[in-house]
Each structure stands twice: as C-alpha cells, then as structure tokens.
KEBA-165324 format. One record per residue (C-alpha): residue in three letters; x, y, z negated. Coordinates in steps of 0.1 Angstrom, whole numbers, plus 5000, padded with zeros to 4 digits. Layout:
// residues N
ALAXYZ;...
This chain:
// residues 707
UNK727191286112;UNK726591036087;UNK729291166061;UNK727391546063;UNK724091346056;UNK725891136027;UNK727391466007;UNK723691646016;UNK721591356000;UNK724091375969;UNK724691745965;UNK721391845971;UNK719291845940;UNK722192055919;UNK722392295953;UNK718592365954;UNK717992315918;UNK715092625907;UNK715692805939;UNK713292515959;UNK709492675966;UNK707392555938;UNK704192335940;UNK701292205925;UNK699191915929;UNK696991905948;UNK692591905938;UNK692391515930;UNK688991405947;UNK687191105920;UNK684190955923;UNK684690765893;UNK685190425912;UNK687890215911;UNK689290275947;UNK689590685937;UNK691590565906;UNK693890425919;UNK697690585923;UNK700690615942;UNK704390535946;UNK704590825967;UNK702891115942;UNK704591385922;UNK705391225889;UNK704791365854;UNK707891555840;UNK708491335808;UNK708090895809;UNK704390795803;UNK702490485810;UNK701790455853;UNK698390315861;UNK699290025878;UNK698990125919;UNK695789915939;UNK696289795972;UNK693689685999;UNK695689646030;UNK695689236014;UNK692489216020;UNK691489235982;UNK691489475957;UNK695589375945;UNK698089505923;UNK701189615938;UNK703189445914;UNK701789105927;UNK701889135962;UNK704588925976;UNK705489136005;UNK706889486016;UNK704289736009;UNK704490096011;UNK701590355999;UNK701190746009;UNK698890915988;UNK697291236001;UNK699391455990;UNK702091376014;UNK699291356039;UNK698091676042;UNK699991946018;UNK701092226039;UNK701391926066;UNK699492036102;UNK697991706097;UNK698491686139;UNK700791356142;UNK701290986123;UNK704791066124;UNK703991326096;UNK703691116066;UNK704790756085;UNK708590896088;UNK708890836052;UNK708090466049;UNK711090236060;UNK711290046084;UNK708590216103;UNK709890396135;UNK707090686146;UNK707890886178;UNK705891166193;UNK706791486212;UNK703491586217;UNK702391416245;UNK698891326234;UNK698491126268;UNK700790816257;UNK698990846220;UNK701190826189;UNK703390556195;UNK704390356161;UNK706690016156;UNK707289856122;UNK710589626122;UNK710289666158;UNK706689476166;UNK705389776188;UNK708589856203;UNK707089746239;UNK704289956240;UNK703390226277;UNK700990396253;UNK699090406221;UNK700290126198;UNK701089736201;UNK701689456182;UNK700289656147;UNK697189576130;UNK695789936124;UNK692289936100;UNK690390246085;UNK688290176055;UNK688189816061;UNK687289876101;UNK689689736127;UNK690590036148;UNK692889776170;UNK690489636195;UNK690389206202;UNK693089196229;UNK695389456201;UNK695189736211;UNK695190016196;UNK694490406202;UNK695190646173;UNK693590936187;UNK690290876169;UNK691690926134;UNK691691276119;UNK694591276088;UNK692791596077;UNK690391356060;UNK692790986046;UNK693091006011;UNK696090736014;UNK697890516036;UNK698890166034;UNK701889996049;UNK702389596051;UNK705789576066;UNK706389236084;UNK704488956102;UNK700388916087;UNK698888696114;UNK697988486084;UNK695788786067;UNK694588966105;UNK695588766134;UNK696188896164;UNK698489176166;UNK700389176132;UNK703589226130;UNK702689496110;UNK699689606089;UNK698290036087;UNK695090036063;UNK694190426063;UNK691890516038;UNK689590826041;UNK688491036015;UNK685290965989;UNK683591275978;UNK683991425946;UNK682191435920;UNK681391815923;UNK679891865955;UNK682292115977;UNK682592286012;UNK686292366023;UNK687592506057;UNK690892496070;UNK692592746095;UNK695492656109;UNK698192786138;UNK701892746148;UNK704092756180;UNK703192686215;UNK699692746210;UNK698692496181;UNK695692546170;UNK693592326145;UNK690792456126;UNK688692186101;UNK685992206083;UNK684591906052;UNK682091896029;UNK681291606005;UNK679791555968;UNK677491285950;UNK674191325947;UNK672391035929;UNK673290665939;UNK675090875973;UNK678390945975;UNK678991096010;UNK682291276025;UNK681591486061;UNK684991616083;UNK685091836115;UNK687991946133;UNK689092116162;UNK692492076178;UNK694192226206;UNK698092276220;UNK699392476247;UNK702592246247;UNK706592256248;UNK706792126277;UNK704692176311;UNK701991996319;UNK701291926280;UNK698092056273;UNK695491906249;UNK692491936231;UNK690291756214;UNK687191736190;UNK687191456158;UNK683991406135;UNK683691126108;UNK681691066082;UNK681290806048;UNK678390786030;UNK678490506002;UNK675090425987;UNK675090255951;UNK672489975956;UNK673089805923;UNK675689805895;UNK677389495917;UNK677189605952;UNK676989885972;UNK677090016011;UNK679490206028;UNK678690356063;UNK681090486086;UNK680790726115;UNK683390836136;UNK683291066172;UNK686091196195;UNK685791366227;UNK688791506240;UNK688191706273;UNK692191676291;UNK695191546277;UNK698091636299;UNK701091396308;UNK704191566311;UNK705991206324;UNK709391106315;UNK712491286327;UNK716291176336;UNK719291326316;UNK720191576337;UNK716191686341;UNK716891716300;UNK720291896300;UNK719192176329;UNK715592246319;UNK714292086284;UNK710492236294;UNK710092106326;UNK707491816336;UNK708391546360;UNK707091706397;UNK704691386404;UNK702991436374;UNK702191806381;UNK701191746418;UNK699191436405;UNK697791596377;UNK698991346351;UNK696891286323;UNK693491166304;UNK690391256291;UNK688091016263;UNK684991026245;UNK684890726216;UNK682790686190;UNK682390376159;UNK679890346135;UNK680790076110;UNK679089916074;UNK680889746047;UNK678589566022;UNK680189465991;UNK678589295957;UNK680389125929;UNK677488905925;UNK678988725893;UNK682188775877;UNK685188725897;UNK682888645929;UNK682488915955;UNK681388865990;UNK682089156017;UNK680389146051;UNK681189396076;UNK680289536108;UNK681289816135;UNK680289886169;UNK682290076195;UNK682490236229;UNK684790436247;UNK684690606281;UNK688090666294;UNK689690796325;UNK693490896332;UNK695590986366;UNK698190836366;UNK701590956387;UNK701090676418;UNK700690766448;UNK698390596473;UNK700990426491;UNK702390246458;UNK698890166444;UNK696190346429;UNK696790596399;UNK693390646387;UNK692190406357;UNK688790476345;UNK686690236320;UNK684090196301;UNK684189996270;UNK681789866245;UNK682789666220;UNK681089486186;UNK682589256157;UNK682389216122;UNK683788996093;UNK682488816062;UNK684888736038;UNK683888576000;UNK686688605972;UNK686788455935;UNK689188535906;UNK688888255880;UNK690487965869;UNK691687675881;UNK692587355862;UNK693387605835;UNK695287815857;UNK694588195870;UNK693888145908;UNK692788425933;UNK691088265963;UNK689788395996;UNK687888256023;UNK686788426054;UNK685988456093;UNK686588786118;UNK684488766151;UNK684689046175;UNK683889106211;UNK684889326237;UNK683789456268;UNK685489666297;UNK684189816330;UNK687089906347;UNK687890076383;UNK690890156399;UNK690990446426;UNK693790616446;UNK694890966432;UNK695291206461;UNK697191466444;UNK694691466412;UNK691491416428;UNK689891076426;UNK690090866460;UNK689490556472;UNK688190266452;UNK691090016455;UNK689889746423;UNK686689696398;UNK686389386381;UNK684089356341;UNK686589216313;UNK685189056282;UNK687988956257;UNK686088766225;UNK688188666194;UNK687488426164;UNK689688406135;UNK688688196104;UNK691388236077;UNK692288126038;UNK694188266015;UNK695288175980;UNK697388315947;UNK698488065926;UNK699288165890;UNK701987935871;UNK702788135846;UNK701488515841;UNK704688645857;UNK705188365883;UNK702688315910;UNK702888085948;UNK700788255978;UNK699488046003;UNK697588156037;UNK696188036068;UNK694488136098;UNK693687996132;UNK692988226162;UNK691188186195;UNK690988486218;UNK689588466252;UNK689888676283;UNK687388656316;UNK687388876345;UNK684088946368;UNK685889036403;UNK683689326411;UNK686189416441;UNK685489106462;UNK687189306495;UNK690089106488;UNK688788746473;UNK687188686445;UNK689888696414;UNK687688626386;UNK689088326364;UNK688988286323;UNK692288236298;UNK691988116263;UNK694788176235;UNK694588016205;UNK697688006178;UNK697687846141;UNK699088106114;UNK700588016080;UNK702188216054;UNK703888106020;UNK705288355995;UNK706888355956;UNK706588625935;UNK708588625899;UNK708788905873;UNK711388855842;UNK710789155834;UNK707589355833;UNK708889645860;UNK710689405877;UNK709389195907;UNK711288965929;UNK709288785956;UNK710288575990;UNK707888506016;UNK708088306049;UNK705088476074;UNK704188456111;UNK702988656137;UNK701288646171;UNK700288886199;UNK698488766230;UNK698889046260;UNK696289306262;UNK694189316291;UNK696289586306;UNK699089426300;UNK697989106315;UNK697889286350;UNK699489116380;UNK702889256390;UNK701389226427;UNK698489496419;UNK696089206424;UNK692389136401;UNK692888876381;UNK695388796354;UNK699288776355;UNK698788326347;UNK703188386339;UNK702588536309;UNK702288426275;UNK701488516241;UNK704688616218;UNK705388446184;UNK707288546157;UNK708788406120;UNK709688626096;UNK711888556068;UNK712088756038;UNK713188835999;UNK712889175979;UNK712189365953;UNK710289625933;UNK710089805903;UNK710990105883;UNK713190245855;UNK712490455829;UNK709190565841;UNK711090815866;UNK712590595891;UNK710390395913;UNK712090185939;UNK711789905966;UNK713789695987;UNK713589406009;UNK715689206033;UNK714588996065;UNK715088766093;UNK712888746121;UNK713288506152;UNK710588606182;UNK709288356209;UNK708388496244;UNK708688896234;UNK706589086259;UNK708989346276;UNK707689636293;UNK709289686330;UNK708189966354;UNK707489856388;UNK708290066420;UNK704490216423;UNK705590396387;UNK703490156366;UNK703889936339;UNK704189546337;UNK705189306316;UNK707188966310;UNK708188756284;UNK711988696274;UNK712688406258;UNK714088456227;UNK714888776202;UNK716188796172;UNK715889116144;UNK717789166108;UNK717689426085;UNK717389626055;UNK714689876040;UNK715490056008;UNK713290315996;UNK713090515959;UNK711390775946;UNK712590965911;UNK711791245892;UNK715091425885;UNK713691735866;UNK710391905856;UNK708691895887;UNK711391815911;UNK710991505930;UNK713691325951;UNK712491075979;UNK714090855999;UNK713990626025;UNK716490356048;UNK715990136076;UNK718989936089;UNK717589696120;UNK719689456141;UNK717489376176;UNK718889156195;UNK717788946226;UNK718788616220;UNK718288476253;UNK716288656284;UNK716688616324;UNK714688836346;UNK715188886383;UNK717189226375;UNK719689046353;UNK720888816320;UNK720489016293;UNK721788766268;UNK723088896229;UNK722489246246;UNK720189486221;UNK716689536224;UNK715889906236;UNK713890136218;UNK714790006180;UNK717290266163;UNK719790086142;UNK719590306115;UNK716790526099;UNK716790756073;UNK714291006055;UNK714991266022;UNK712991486011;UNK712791725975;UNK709591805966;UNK709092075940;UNK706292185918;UNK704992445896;UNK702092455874;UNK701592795888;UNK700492655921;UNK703492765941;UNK705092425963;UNK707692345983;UNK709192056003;UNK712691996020;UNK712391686045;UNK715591526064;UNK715091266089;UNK717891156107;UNK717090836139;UNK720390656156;UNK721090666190;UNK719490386205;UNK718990236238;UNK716490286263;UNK716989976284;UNK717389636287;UNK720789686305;UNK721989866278;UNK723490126298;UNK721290436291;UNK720590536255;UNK719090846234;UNK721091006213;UNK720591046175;UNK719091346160;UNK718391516133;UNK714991726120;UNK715591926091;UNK711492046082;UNK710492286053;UNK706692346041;UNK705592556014;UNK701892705998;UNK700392885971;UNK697492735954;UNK695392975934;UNK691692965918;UNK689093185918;UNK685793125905;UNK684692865918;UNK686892865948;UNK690492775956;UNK692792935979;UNK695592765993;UNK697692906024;UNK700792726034;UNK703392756060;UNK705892506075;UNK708992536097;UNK709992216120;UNK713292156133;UNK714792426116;UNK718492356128;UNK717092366165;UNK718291986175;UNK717891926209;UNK716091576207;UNK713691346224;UNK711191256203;UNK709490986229;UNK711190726252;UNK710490536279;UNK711790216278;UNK713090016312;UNK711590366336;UNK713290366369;UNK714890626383;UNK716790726348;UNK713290896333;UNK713290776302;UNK713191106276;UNK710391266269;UNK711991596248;UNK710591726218;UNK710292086208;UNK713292296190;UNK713092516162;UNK708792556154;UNK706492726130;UNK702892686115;UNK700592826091;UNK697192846080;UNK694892866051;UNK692592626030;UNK689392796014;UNK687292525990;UNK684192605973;UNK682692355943;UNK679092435938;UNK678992375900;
C-alpha cells in the first residue's frame, strides 16, 4: 500500500499535468478590515514569486503573525472550505491539516468526532478534550464539551488549527485549539443561493446575503440539510441560521454580534456493528437500535457580542459575552432491564471574557503582553427514562447540574532581538460541578466537586533567516470529566468520586517557512507524557463510562507543504506519524501496560492537486490514506487502513451582475470498503461504524451583487 501511495504522490503532477479540471478563485469577500485581509497557507498561489502578505492568526488570542507564533498552527482559507465541497462534514477541509484525525460516516447522532495528536481520542460522541471557538465564542461548553452540529461551513471564511496542549491560552479542554471564523460581508452588498444534492438522499440547499451599509457590516446564512443515509436507521435533518452584524462605533472600536440557531428534528443512530455484521451486510443497522429507535433530536441557539477598542496605541481591551441553551433528547439502545436509554436535558448556559492586551516597549525592548479572565456558567436539567422499544417510559433519574468555571490567565512575548523572541504564559483554572438530586426515590445523591489545575507554557522562537522560523515550546494541558462522563458506573445520581481530571505535558520543536515564494512548508516534532487519561469503557447496559489509566505516552511527526509547481497547479500535502502508547494502566478487565492506545492511527496522510484557470473552470484530486489502528484497549481488534480517492470540479462564470458557479464532486471513487467511525472498547465486537462506497454530489451557486 504504502509503495503505490509513494510512486502516486511523485508521479502525479507530470501524469495529470494540463489534463487536471481547471479552476478559479474563488469571489474574495473584503470589508476593508484587517481580519478580511488577511491570507492563507492553504490558498492557490500566484503563478510567478511575489511578495506574500504575511498570514494573521487569532486562534492566540491576538491578532499574531504566523511567523511569530511559537507553536504548530495550521490555517484553511475558504477556498478549501467550500469550493465544490458539500460543506456537510469537518472532516472536509480538517483531513488536510496534520496531525488532526476527523472521522465521520454519517452518523449525525455521535456528531463529528475530531482528535488532534490524539486529545479527543476518548470521546462516545461529539468532541473531547479540543477547545473549539467561532468568532472568538467558545462553542465548547465549561465541563468541555463540545457539539459541532451548530456550525454551518457554508458560511467560515477560514479555519484555525493550534496543534498541541493550550491550557495556558484556554484552559480546560485543550489539547488542541479550532478557531472557525465566519464570513464578513462584502463590500458590495449580495444575495447568493446554493442548491445542492448527491447520493443516498443528500440534500442541502443555503441561502446568504450580506453587504455594508454605513458604519454596518452584516453577513446572514440559512441552510437546509437533509440525508436519507448509507446505512439504516441513518436519517437526518436539520435546519442552521447564523448571523454577524459588526457595527463601527468609532475609528478604535467596534461591536460584533453573533446569532446562531439549530433545530434538527431526528438524527438517526445506526449503532456500531461487529466484523462479520461488516463483511455480510455493510448497510445494515445494529437490531437494538432499530427496535429502540436509536437516535436524537436538538434545538440550540447562542447569541454572543465581542466589543473591541484600541483605545491608545498598542492598548486594546476586548470583552465578550454569549448566552446559550439547548434542548436535547436522544434514545439510546438500553433496554429497561440494563438501565434507562432515554436522556433528555435542558441546558442554559452564560459566560463571557475580558481580556486587555498592549504592544509597546519594555526597558527598550518590543514586548506583547496579555492579561485576562474567562468566567462561564452552565446549567443542565436532566432526566433519565426507560426506552420501551422507542417510546419514552418510566422516569428512572432527574437531578439539576450546574458546572461554573473561572480561568484568569497571562501571557507574554518577549522580544530580544527582532528575530529572537521568549513566550511566557499562565493560567489557573477552577471548575466546579453540583448536582440537585431531583430523583430522591433512591436517596438523596446531590454532593459538589471542585477542580482546579495551574497551567504554564514557555516557548522560543528564532528566525536566521527571514522565511525561516524555528521555535520550541514546552505546554500543558488539562481536562476535567464532563458531566456525562462523570456518571457512576452503578447508574446511580451523583458523581463517579474515582475519577479524576487528566493532565498532560507536551514537548515540542519545529519549523516553518518557505522557498522561493512557491514552497510553503511546516513541520514539528513532539513528546507528550499524559496523567490519568480518561478511557472510554462500555458497560453491559450498552452505555458508556469512564476511568482513568495511569499513565500514556504519544510521539510523533507532522509535516505539511504546499507549492506551486506550474501556472495554476498546486500540490498539497500533509503527514502525521503518532506513537500512543499506555505507559502504565490496570483495570479490572486486564494490564494493559506498553500496549497502544486505540483509536489513534499510526500514520496519516493527505495529497491533493488543485488546478486553476483564469477561465473559471477548477478541479481538485484529494488522497487520504488512515493506518489500521486499534479499536481496543486489548489490542486484539483493529480497523483496517483505507483509502479515499475524492475528485471535485466547477465552472465559474459571470454575468452581469451575477455569477454562476455549478460544481460536482465524486467521493470514494476507488469504492474502498472502510469504516469511517469506531467505537472504541464496545462489547460484543461492535466497534465499526462503515462509511459509504463509491458517492456523487452536485449542485449550483447563483450570487447576485447589487451594484
């Protein structure tokens, strides 16, 4: 396998040469500030050297330049966000990044599920362990926790990717940062729809408008999204609005607002399936979760504000706040005799951030220093009932859950020379859980735990030359359990008082830079040692628990470049090597000692040529290739490496005032029989989740500026 992917990555530019579909950029959306300005590593490159605007990031917490951040940082811009892309899944435009690992096979019941160097590895559903923020806004709640499903990728303008342990910067849940950024309007106001469809009854049709009129700028996105499903018992649908409107209240300072709605009606849950489930019938759902009726429905909403003013020169002071709720109910496949299988909640949830930053001087040094505090509450209603055979039974546990967090943190860059700079940062973190015990049939279970963990981070960034940077950083990380996964074993109210928070270090030296204008590239190499993991285990009711092993360790290797190899043909590529490793664990299954951790492929690797034409024709051929990995902490059950060769291609043409873009794509073209989600430690051998062979889209973009 890997020799066929070795001549392919070095033959394939001369084999494709003129024949690959031709593209053109897509409309670039400016407002004029200095956040639409800025670039990416990822965008199509000019076809002869010029000068590159140096590339902004925000996922720092400040307005940096990627040249000075000492740290692994990867950016998507939006054309490899939604250019003939169906804009449906994070594993679109996150499988190009190294050292992230994004699964899905559409099963929009477990969420998106999305590890970076392995922090998120654990997670049942939705994501873990990864600090996930949209313009600024925490979209991972207190406890970290995080659900992806209220993010439309019709409507990000870029992506950002801290790879590695931030507790320093975000606190809890950081072993990885995601900072999507949504799109400003343009200057020219527009209206633009988008029709799309593809196989097994995708459907997503969108709709934005946006434009500046006076001191507002203001950006509005609908869409619709429904799937029929590969497998049984896969349904979904679901409905996404959001909204920014940025008012200009002075030349200094200005106010963003930021709305967001979901509702998505069912969301089926095909379960996990053994081997032989796979190998006989790759459509088929697990039987409990048909005659259980497996799956969710949600309704969330956020409205957040950012308020920023650069009072004075090289003094800004940014205040946020966001407010949240989210009404949630999924069946799960338990019967009554093993527990109850209905979850419902209701959650509302505030917090907000003020954070003051000055760029100046400092005993006759440049120095860039930040102070700041994050609060934010949370507050869950949540009811457990029996599931006879998908109808809601029996109340069987209600208790209120209020998790509150506090996280003052510092931060500061150092300059000794102008191409030599120390980073410094602290935070300190207290999170608190209580429990109300509602359900007081069986005692009264309320009781209160308090977390609280000190975060440092030190890092050295050097540039000899001037597209050359070399930096090291040592940087920590910390997760407390969620409320979920703080559940007793034993079914009871109450928390699980075994388990603890997990702690990681994380060593690490790399590089950046590019050559000639036409070769941008990246690397970096780490060492991370982990206290306490949480593990996932699946008791015999068919639900998930957790428990700490005692000590992991993970090394590896991310490589990634992108370089222009002719007029308008652009070569990307991307390489994850992880070693996982538990160091030392005991559970009452077993010693799992130097054995691997499940669920992290050793190897990663995406391609992809990208080729344009001033014409407006475009076309991109994508390679992604995962290692088999295993699925358990035994390791005696793993899934086996795959494959996905994609292709997407569109026509861009003007007329008038209006722009015409279809596209199509292909997925899976070679037909790989693969799972696309596991399920890690599931008893009974159901751990794959298969994803769908050989699939098609297409659709259309209509855009209108009213000039």
């Amino acid at each position: 396998m890997y020799h066929r992917i070795i001549v392919l990555l070095l033959f394939a530019p001369f084999l494709l040469g003129e024949s690959v579909i031709l593209r053109n950029q897509a409309r670039a959306q400016s407002t004029g500030s200095p956040e639409s300005s800025e670039t990416s590593s990822t965008q199509t490159q000019p076809s002869s050297p010029t000068e590159l605007e140096p590339i902004v990031v925000t996922a720092t917490r400040s307005n940096t330049s990627l040249a000075e951040v000492p740290a692994a940082v990867s950016v998507i811009d939006r054309s490899d966000i939604q250019l003939g892309l169906p804009t449906v899944g994070f594993e679109e435009p996150l499988s190009r990044v190294p050292g992230v690992f994004a699964q899905n096979s559409a099963n929009f019941a477990q969420d998106f599920r999305l590890s970076i160097r392995g922090f998120g590895t654990r997670t049942a559903f939705g994501v873990r362990e990864v600090k996930v923020l949209v313009d600024g806004i925490p979209e991972t709640s207190p406890d970290g926790q995080t659900q992806l499903d209220n993010i439309d990728l019709g409507a990000a303008r870029r992506i950002e990717v801290l790879r590695g342990p931030s507790s320093s910067l975000y606190g809890n849940a950081s072993g990885g940062v995601i900072n999507i950024i949504t799109e400003d309007g343009p200057t020219t106001p527009f209206l633009e729809t988008r029709l799309m469809g593809g196989s097994f009854g995708l459907q997503k049709y969108q709709a934005k408008t946006g434009g500046q009129a006076g001191k507002l700028n203001y950006m509005l996105n609908a869409s619709y999204l429904s799937l029929g499903g590969f497998r049984n018992h896969s349904r979904a649908q679901n409905v996404l609005l959001t909204g920014k409107l940025k008012y200009t209240l002075s030349p200094t300072s200005h106010l963003t607002t930021l709305m967001s709605f979901m509702d998505a009606p069912f969301a089926d849950d095909p379960g996990g399936i053994t081997r032989a489930q796979v190998e006989a019938d790759r459509e088929q759902a697990r039987d409990r979760n048909v005659l259980l009726d497996s799956g969710e429905r949600v309704t969330h909403g956020r409205l957040g504000f950012v308020y920023r003013n650069q009072f004075l020169p090289g003094h800004e002071l940014t205040v946020t706040q966001y407010s949240v709720f989210r009404q949630f109910e999924t069946k799960l496949p338990i019967i009554p005799r093993f527990g109850s299988g209905v979850v419902k909640f209701d959650r509302f949830g505030v917090g907000g951030s003020v954070k003051y930053a000055h760029d100046g001087r400092f005993f006759g040094f440049r120095n860039r220093f930040m102070l700041g505090v994050d609060v934010e509450l949370q507050a869950d209603n949540r009811r457990r009932f029996d599931n006879n055979e998908g109808d809601v039974g029996q109340r069987r546990f209600h208790q209120d859950e209020d998790v509150r967090s506090v996280g003052p943190f510092v931060h500061d860059v150092f300059y000794l020379r102008d191409n030599l700079q120390l980073s410094f940062g602290l935070r300190y973190d207290n999170v608190r859980f209580s429990v109300n015990d509602q359900f007081l049939g069986d005692g009264d279970e309320s009781g209160v735990r308090t977390f609280d963990h000190i975060s440092p981070m030190g890092g050295i960034l050097y540039s000899p030359l001037e597209n050359l940077h070399v930096y090291a950083n040592v940087s920590t990380a910390f997760q407390v359990p969620t409320t979920t996964e703080l559940a007793r074993p034993d079914e009871g109210g109450g928390f699980n008082n075994d388990l603890n928070p997990q702690q990681a270090l994380n060593y690490e030296i790399g590089a950046r830079g590019n050559v000639w204008k036409r070769l941008t590239y990246n690397f970096a190499l780490f060492w991370i040692v982990i206290d306490d993991e949480l593990v996932a285990f699946e008791s015999e009711s068919g639900r998930n628990f957790f428990r700490n092993a005692g000590r992991s360790e993970r090394k590896g290797l991310e490589l990634a470049f992108d370089v222009t190899l002719m007029e308008g043909l652009r070569w990307t590529l991307a390489y994850t090597f992880l070693d996982a490793e538990f160091d030392r664990f005991i559970t009452p299954n077993g010693r799992f000692d130097n054995n691997d951790e499940p669920g992290i492929p050793p190897h990663q690797l995406f391609t992809e040529l990208f080729y344009a034409h001033p014409s407006g024709f475009y076309g991109a051929l994508s390679i992604q290739h995962v290692d088999d990995f295993y699925v358990n902490n035994a390791n005696s059950a793993e899934n086996d490496a795959y494959t996905v060769l994609s292709l997407r291609m569109g026509y861009e043409m003007t007329v008038g005032n209006s722009r015409i873009a279809p596209f199509v794509g292909i997925r899976n073209i070679a037909d790989d029989g693969y799972n696309g989600l596991t399920r890690l430690n599931a008893l009974g051998g159901r751990f794959f989740e298969p994803s769908a062979g050989i699939n098609a889209y297409g659709g259309m973009t209509v855009s209108y500026d009213f000039l």
